[in-house]
Biotite code that builds the C-alpha atoms (Angstrom):
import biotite.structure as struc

atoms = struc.array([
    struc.Atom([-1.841, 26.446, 3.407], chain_id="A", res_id=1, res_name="UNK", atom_name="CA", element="C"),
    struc.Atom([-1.094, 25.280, -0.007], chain_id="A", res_id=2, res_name="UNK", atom_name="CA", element="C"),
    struc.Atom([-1.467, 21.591, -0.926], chain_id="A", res_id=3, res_name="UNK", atom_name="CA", element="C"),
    struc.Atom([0.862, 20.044, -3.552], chain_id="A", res_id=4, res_name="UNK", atom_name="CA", element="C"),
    struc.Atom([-0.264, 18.138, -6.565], chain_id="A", res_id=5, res_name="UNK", atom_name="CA", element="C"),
    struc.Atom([1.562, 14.637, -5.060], chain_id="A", res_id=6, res_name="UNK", atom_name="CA", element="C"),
    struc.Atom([-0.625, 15.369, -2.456], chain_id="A", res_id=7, res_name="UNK", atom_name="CA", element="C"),
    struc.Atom([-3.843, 15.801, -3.796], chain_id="A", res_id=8, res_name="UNK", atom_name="CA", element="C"),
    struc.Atom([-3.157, 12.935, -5.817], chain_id="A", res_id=9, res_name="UNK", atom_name="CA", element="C"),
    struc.Atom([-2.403, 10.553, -3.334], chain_id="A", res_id=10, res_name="UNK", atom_name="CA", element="C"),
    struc.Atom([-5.205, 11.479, -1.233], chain_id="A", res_id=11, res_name="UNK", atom_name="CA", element="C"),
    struc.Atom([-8.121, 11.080, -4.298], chain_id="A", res_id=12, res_name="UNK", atom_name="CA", element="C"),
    struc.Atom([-6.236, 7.475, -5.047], chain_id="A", res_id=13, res_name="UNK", atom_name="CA", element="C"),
    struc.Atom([-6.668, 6.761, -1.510], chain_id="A", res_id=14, res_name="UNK", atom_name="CA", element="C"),
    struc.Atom([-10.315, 8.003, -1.704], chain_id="A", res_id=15, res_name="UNK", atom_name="CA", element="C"),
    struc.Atom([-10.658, 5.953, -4.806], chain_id="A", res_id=16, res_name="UNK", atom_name="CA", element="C"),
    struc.Atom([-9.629, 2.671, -3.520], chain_id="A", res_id=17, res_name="UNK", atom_name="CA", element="C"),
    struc.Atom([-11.485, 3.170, -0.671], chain_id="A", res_id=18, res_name="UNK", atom_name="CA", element="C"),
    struc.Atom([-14.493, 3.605, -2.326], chain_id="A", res_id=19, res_name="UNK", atom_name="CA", element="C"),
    struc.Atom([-13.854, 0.669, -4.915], chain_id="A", res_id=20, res_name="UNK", atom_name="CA", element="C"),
    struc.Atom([-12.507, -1.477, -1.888], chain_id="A", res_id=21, res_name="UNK", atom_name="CA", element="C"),
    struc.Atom([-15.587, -0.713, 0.241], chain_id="A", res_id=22, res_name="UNK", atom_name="CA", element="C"),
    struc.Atom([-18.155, -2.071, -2.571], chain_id="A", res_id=23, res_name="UNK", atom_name="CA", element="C"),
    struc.Atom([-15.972, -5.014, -3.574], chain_id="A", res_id=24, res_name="UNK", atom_name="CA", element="C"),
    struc.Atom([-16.238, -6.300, 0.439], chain_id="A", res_id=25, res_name="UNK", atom_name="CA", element="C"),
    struc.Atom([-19.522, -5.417, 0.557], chain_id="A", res_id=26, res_name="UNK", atom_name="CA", element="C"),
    struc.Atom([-20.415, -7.532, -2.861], chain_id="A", res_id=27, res_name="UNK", atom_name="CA", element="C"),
    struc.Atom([-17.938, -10.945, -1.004], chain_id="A", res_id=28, res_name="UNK", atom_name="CA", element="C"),
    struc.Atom([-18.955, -11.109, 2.450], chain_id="A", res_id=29, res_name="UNK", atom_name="CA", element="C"),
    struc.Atom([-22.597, -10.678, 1.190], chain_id="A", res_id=30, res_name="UNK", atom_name="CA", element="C"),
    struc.Atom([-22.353, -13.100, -1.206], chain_id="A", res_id=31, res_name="UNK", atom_name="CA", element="C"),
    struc.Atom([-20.024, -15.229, 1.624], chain_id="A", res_id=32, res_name="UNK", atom_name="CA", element="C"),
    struc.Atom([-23.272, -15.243, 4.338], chain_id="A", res_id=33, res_name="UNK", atom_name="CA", element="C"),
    struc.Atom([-25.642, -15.952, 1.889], chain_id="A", res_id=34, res_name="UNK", atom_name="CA", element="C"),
    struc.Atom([-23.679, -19.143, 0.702], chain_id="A", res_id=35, res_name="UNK", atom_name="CA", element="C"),
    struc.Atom([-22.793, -20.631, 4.081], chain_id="A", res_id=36, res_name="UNK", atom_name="CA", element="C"),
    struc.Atom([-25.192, -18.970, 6.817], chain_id="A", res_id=37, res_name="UNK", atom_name="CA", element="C"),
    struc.Atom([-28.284, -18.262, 4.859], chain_id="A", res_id=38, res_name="UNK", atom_name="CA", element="C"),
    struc.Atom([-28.471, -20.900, 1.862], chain_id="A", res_id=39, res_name="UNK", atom_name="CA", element="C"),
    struc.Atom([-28.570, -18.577, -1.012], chain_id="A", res_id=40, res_name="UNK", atom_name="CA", element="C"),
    struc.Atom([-32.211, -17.140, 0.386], chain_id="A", res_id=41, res_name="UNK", atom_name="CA", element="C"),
    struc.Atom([-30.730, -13.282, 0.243], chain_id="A", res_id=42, res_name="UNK", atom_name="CA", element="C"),
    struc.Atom([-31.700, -13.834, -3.550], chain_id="A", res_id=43, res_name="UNK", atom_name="CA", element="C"),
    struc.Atom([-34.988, -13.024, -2.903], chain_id="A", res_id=44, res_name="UNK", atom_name="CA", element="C"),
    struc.Atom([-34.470, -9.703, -2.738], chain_id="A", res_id=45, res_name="UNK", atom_name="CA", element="C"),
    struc.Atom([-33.339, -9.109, -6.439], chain_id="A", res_id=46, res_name="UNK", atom_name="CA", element="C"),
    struc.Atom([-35.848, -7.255, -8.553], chain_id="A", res_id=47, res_name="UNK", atom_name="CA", element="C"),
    struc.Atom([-39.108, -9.010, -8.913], chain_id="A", res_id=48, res_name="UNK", atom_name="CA", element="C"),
    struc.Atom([-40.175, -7.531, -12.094], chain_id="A", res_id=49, res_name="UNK", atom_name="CA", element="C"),
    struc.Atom([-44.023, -6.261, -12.030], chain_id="A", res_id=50, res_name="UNK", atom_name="CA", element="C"),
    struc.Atom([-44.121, -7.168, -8.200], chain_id="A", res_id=51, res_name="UNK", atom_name="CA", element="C"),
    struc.Atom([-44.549, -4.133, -5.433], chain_id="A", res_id=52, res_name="UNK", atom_name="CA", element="C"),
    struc.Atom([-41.990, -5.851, -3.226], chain_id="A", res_id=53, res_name="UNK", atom_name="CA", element="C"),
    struc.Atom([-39.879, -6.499, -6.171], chain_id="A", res_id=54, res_name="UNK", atom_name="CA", element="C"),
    struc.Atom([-38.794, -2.983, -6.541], chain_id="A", res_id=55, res_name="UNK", atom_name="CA", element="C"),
    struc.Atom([-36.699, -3.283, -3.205], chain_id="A", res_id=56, res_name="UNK", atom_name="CA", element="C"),
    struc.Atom([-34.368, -5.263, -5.759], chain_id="A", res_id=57, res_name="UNK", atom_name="CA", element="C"),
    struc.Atom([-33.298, -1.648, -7.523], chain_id="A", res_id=58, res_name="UNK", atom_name="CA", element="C"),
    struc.Atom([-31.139, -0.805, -4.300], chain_id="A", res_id=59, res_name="UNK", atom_name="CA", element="C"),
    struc.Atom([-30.668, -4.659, -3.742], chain_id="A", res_id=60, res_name="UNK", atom_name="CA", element="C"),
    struc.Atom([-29.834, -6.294, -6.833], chain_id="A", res_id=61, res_name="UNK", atom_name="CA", element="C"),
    struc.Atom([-26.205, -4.804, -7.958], chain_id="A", res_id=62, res_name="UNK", atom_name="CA", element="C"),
    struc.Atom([-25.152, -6.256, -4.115], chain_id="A", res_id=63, res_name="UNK", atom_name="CA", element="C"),
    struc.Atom([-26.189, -9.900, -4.909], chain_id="A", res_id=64, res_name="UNK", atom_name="CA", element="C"),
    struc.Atom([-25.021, -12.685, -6.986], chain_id="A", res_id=65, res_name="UNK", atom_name="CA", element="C"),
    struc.Atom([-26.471, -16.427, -8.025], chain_id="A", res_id=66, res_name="UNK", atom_name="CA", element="C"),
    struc.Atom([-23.353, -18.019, -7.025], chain_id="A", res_id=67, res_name="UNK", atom_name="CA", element="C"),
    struc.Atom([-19.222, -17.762, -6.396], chain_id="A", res_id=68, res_name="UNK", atom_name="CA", element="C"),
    struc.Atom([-18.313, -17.848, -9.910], chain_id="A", res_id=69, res_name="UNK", atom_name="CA", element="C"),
    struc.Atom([-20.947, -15.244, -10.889], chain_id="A", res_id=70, res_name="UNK", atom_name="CA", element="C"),
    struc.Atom([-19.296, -13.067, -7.855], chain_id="A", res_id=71, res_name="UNK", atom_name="CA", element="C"),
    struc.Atom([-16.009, -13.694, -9.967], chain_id="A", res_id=72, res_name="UNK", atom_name="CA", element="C"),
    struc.Atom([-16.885, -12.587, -13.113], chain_id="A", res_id=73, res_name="UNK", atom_name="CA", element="C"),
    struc.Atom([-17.848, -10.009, -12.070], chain_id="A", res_id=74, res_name="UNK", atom_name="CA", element="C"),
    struc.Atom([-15.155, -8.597, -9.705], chain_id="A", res_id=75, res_name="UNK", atom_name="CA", element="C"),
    struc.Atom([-12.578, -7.952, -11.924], chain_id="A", res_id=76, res_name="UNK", atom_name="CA", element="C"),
    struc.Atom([-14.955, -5.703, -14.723], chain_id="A", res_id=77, res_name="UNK", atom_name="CA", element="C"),
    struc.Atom([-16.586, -3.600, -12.001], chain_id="A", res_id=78, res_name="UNK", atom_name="CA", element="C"),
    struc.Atom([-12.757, -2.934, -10.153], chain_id="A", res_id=79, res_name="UNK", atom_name="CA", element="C"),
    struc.Atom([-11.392, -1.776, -13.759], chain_id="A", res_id=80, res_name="UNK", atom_name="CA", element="C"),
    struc.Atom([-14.342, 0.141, -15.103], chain_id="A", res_id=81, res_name="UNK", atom_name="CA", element="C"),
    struc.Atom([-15.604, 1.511, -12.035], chain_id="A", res_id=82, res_name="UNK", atom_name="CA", element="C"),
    struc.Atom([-12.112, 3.113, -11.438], chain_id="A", res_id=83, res_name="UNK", atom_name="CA", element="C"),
    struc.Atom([-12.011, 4.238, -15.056], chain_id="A", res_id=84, res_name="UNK", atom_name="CA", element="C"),
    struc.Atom([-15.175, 6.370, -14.635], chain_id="A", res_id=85, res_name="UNK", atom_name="CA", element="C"),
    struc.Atom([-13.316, 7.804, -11.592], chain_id="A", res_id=86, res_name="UNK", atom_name="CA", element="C"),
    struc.Atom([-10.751, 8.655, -13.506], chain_id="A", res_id=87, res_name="UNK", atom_name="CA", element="C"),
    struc.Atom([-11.301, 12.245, -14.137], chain_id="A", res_id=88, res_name="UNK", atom_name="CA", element="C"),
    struc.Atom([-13.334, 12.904, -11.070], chain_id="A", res_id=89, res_name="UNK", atom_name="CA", element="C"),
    struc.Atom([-14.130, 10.786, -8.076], chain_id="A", res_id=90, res_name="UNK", atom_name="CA", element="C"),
    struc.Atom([-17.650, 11.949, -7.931], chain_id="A", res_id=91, res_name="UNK", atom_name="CA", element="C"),
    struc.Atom([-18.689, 11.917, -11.567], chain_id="A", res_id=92, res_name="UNK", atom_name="CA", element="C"),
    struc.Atom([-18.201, 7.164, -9.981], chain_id="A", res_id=93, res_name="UNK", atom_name="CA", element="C"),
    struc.Atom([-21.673, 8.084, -7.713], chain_id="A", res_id=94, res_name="UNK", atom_name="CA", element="C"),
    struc.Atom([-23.559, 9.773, -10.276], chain_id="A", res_id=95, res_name="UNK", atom_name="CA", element="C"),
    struc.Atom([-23.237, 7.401, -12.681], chain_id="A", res_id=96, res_name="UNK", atom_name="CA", element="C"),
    struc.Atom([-24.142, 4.252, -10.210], chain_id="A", res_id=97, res_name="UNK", atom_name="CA", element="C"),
    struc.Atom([-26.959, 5.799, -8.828], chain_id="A", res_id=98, res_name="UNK", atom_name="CA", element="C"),
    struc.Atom([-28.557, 6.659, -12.419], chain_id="A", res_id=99, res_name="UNK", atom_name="CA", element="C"),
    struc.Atom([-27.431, 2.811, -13.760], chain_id="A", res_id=100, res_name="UNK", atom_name="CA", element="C"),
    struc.Atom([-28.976, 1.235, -10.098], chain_id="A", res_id=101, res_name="UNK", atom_name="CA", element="C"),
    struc.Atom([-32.253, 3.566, -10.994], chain_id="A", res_id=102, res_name="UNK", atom_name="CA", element="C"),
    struc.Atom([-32.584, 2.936, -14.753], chain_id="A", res_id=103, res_name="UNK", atom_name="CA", element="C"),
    struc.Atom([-31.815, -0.143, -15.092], chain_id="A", res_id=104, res_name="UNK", atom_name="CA", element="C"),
    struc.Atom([-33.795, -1.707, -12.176], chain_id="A", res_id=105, res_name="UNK", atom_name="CA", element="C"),
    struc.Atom([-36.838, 0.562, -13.368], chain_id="A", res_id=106, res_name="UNK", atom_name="CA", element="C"),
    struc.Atom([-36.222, -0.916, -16.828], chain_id="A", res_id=107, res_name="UNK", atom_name="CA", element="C"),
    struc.Atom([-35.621, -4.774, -15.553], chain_id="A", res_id=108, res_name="UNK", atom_name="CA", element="C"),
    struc.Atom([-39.003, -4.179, -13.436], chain_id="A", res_id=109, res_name="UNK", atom_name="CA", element="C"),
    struc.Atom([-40.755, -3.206, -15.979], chain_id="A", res_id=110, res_name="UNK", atom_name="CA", element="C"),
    struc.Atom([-40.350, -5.121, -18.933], chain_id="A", res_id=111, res_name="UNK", atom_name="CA", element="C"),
    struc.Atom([-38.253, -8.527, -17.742], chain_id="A", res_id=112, res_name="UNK", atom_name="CA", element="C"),
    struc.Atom([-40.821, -11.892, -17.075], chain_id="A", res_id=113, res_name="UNK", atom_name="CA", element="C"),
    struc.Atom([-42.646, -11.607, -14.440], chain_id="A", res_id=114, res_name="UNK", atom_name="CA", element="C"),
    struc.Atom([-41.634, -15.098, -12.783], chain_id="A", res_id=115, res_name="UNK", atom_name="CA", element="C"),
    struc.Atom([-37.802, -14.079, -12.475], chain_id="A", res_id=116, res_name="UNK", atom_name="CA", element="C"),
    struc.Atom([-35.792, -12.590, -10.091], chain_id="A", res_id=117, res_name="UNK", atom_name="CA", element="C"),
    struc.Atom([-32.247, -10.571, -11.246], chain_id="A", res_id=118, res_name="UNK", atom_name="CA", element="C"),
    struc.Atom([-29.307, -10.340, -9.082], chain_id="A", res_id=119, res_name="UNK", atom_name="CA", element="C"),
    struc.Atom([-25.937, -9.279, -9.741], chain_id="A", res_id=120, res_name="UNK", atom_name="CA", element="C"),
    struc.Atom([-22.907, -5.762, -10.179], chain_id="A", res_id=121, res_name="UNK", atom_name="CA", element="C"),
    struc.Atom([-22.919, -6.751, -13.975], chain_id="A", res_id=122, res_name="UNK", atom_name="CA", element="C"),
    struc.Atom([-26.457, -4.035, -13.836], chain_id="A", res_id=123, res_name="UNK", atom_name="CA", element="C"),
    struc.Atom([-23.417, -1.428, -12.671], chain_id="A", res_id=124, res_name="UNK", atom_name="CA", element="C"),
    struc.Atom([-20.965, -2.776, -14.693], chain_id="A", res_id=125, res_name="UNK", atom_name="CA", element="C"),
    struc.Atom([-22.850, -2.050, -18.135], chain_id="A", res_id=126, res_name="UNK", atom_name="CA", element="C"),
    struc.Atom([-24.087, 1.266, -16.615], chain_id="A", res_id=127, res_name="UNK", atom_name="CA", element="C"),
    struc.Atom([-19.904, 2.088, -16.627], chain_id="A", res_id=128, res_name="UNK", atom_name="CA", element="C"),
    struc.Atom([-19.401, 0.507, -19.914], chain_id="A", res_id=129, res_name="UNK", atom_name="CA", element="C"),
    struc.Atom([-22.226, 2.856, -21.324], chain_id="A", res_id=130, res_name="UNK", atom_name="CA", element="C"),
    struc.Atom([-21.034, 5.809, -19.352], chain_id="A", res_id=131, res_name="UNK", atom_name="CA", element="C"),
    struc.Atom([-17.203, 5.007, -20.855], chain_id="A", res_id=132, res_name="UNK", atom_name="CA", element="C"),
    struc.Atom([-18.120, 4.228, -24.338], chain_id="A", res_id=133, res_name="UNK", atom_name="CA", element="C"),
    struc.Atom([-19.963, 7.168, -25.167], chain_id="A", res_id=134, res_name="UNK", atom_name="CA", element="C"),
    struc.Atom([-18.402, 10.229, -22.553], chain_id="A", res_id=135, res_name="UNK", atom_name="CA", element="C"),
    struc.Atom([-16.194, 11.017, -25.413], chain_id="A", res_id=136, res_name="UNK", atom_name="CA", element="C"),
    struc.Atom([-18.929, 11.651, -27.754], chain_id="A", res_id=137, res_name="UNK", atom_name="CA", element="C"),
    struc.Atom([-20.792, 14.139, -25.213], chain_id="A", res_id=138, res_name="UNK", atom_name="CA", element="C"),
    struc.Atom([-17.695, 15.781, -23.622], chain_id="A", res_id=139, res_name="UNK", atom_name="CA", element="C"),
    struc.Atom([-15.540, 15.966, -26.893], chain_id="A", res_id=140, res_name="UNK", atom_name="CA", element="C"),
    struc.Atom([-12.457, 16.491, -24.775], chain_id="A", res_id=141, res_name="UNK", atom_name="CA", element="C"),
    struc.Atom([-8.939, 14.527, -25.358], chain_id="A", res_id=142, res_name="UNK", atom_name="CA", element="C"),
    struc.Atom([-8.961, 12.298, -21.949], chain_id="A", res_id=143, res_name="UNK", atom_name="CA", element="C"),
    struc.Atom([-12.661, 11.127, -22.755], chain_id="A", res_id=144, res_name="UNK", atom_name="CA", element="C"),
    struc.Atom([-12.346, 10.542, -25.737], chain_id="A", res_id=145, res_name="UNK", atom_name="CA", element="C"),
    struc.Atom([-9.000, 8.531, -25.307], chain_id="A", res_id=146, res_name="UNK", atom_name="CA", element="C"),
    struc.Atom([-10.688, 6.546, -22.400], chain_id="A", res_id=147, res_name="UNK", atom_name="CA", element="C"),
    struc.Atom([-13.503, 6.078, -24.932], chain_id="A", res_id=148, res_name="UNK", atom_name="CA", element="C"),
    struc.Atom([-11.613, 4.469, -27.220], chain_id="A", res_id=149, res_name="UNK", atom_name="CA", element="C"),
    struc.Atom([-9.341, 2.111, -25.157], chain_id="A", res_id=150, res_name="UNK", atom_name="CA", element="C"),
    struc.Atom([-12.599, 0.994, -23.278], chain_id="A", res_id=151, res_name="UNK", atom_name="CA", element="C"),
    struc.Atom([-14.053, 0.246, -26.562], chain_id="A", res_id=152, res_name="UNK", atom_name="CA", element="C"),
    struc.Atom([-10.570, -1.877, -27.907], chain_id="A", res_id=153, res_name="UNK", atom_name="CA", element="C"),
    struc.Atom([-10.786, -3.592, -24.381], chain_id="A", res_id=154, res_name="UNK", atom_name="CA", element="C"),
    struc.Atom([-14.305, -4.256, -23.142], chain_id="A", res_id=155, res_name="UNK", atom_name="CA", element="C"),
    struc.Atom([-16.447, -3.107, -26.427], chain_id="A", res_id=156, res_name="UNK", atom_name="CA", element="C"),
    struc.Atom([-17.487, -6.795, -27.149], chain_id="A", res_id=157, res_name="UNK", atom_name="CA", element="C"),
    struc.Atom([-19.339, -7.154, -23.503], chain_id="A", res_id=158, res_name="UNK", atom_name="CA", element="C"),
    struc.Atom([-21.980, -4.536, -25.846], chain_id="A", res_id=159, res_name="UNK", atom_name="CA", element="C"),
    struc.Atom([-23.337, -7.613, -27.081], chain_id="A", res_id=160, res_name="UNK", atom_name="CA", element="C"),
    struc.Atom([-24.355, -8.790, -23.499], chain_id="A", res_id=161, res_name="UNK", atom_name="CA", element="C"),
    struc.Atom([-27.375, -6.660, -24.316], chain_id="A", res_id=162, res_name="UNK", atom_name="CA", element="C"),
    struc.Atom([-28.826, -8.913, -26.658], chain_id="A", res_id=163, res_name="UNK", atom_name="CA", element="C"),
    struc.Atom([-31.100, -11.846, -25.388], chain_id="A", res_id=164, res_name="UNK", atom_name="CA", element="C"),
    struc.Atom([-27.880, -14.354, -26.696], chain_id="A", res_id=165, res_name="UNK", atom_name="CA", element="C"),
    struc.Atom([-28.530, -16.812, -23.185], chain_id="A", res_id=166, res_name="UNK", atom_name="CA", element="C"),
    struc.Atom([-30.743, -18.121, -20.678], chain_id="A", res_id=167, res_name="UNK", atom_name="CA", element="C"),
    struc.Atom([-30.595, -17.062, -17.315], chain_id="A", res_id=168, res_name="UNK", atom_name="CA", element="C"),
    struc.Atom([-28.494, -13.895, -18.131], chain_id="A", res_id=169, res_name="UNK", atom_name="CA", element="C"),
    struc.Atom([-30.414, -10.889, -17.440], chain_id="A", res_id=170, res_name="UNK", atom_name="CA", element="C"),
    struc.Atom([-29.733, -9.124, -20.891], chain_id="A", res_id=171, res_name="UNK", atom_name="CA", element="C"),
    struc.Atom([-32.604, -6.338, -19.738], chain_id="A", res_id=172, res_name="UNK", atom_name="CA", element="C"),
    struc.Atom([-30.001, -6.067, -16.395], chain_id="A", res_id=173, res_name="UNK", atom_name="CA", element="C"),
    struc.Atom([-27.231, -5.495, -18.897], chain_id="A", res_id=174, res_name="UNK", atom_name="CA", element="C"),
    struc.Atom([-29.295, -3.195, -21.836], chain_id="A", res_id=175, res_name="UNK", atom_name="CA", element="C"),
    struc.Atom([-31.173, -1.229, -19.324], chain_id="A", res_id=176, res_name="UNK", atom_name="CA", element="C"),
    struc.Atom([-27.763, -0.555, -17.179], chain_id="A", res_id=177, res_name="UNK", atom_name="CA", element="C"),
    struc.Atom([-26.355, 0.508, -20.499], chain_id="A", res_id=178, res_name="UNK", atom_name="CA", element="C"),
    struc.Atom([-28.467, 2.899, -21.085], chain_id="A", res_id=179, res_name="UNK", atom_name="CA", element="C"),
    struc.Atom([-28.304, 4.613, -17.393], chain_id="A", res_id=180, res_name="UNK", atom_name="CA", element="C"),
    struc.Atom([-24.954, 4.881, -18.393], chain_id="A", res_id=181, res_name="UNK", atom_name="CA", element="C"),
    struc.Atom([-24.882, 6.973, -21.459], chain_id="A", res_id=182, res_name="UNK", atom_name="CA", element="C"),
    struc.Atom([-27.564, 9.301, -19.403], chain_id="A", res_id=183, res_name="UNK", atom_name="CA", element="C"),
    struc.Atom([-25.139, 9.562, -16.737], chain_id="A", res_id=184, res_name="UNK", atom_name="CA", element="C"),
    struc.Atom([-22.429, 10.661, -19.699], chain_id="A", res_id=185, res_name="UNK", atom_name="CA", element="C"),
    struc.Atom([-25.241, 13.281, -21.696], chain_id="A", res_id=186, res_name="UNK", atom_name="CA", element="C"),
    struc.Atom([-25.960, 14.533, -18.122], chain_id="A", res_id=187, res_name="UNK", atom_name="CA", element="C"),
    struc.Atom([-22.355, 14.878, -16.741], chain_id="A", res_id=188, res_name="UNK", atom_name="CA", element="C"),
    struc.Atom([-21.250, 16.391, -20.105], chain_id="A", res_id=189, res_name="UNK", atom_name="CA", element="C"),
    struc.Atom([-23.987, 19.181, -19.749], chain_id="A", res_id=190, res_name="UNK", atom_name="CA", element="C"),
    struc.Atom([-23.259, 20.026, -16.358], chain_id="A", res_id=191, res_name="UNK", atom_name="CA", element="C"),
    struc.Atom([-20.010, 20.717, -17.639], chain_id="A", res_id=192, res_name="UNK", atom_name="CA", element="C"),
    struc.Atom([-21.113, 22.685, -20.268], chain_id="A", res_id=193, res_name="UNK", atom_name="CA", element="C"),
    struc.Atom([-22.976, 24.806, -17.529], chain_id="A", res_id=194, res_name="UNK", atom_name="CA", element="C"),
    struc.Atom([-20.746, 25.076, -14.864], chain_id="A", res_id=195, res_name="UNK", atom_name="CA", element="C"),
    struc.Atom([-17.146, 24.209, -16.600], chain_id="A", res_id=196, res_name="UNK", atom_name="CA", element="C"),
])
C-alpha cells in the first residue's frame, strides 16, 4: 500500500513537533521543580569543568537553566533552529544534538575555570546555528544553501556569542557548541556523499 506525499508529510510534521514539543517540556517543568520544589539545587549538575563528577553535566547541562528568564531566551531560538535543522530530514535534528551535547561539554570541561558550573539549551542552540550556517558550504545543494543564508540574515549576529563579550555567559558553552555543529554539517554532508 502506497502512501501519499500529504501523508508522509503530515506524519514527519507530527514527528517533528513531537520531538521539539517533548524537549521544550522537558527543559520547563525541569526548570519549574527546580525553582519551586528544589531551590535551584538541580544546578549542580551542570558541567563542572576539570571535575570527574562534572562530566555528568555533558548529558545534564543543555536540560538546565540559571533562572526563568534564561529558560526564555532560550525557548524561542532552540524551537526555530532546532526545527530548521529538521528541515530536510528529521534525523539529520539527533545527530547534530548528540555531537553539539558531546563537543561542546568536552570542550566547556576542558578548558572553562575550574570554579564554574554551565547550565543551559543555548550549548544546543549554537551547535544548530553552526550546523545551519555552514551545511550549505559542505552539501552545496540549493535548500542548504538557501537555509544557510536566511539563518545567517536572521540569527548570524548570535556568532558573536562566542566571544568572551560578558560575565557569567558561558561563551566556551556557545564556541564549543558551535563547533559540534559544523562537525555535525562536514559529517552529514559526507555521509551523503557516500550513501546519497
Amino acid at each position: 500500500m502506497s502512501h501519499s506525499p500529504n501523508n508522509n508529510l503530515s506524519r514527519e510534521l507530527k514527528t517533528q513537533v513531537t520531538i521539539l514539543g517533548s524537549f521544550i517540556t522537558i527543559f520547563w517543568v525541569t526548570e519549574l521543580i527546580d525553582i519551586f520544589v528544589l531551590k535551584g539545587r538541580l544546578n549542580q549538575y551542570g558541567i563542572r569543568p576539570h571535575s570527574l563528577i562534572g562530566l555528568r553535566g555533558i548529558l545534564f547541562a543543555p536540560f538546565l537553566h540559571g533562572n526563568l528568564p534564561h529558560l526564555i531566551s532560550n525557548t524561542v531560538p532552540f524551537l526555530v533552529l532546532g526545527w530548521l535543522v529538521m528541515l530536510q530530514k528529521t534525523s539529520d535534528f539527533w545527530v547534530v544534538t548528540a555531537l553539539t551535547m558531546i563537543v561542546g561539554g568536552s570542550g566547556v570541561w576542558l578548558f572553562a575555570s575550574p570554579n564554574s558550573i554551565h547550565i543551559g539549551a543555548s550549548i544546543l542552540i549554537f551547535g544548530y546555528l553552526g550546523f545551519l550556517l555552514l551545511r550549505g558550504y559542505f552539501e552545496r545543494n540549493f535548500i542548504s544553501i538557501f537555509l544557510s543564508v536566511v539563518v545567517a540574515f536572521f540569527y548570524g549576529s548570535l556568532v558573536l556569542g562566542v566571544l568572551p563579550t560578558a560575565s557569567g555567559i558561558s561563551w566556551q558553552g556557545h564556541l564549543f557548541g558551535f563547533l559540534g555543529g559544523i562537525l555535525a554539517a562536514k559529517l552529514i554532508a559526507t555521509e551523503k556523499k557516500h550513501y546519497p
